[in-house]
N, C-alpha and C positions, 0 to 999 in steps of 0.2 A: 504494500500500500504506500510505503514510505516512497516509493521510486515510480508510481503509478500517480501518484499526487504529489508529484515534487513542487509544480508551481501553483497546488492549490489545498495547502494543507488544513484547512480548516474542511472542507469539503471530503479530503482523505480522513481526518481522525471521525467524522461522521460515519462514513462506511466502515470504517475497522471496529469500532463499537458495535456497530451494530450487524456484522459477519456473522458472529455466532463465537460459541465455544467458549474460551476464558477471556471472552472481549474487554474486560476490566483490568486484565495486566496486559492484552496487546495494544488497548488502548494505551495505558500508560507508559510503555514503551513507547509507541507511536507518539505520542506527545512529548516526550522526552529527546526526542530524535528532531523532532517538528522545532521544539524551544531551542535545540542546540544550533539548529539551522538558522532562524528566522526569528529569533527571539520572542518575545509575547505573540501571542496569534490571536488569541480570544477575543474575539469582539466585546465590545463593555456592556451587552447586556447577559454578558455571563460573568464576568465579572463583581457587577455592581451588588449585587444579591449576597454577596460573598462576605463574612466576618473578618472579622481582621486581615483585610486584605493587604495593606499597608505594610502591615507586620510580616507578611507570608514575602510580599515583592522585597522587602530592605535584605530578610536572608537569604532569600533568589538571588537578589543584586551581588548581595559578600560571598554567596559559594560561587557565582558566575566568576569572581575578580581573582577567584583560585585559578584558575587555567591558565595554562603554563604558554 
């Protein structure tokens, strides 16, 4: 999916959830893969709804500033 949606990963991590099977870690892989790419993808009304979002992005931000 990841090479199948290269330039349209919000539209691939939709299909890969919902393929079947243990879609809940291939999703997360596939979105893991999508973020290392392309950084944030989610459009903000997934987002917005979200608790401590803030909090979730600043440690996003510090493990991102890991890579070597």
């Amino acid at each position: 999916m990841f090479q199948k949606y290269w330039n349209n990963p919000i539209e691939g991590l939709i299909e890969t959830v919902n393929f079947g099977g243990d879609c809940d870690t291939t999703g997360a892989i596939y979105g893991s893969l999508c973020g290392a790419k392309n950084g944030m993808i989610f459009p903000a009304k997934w987002i917005e709804p979200l608790k401590d979002f803030e909090k979730i992005k600043k440690i996003a931000d510090r493990i991102f500033e890991l890579k070597v």
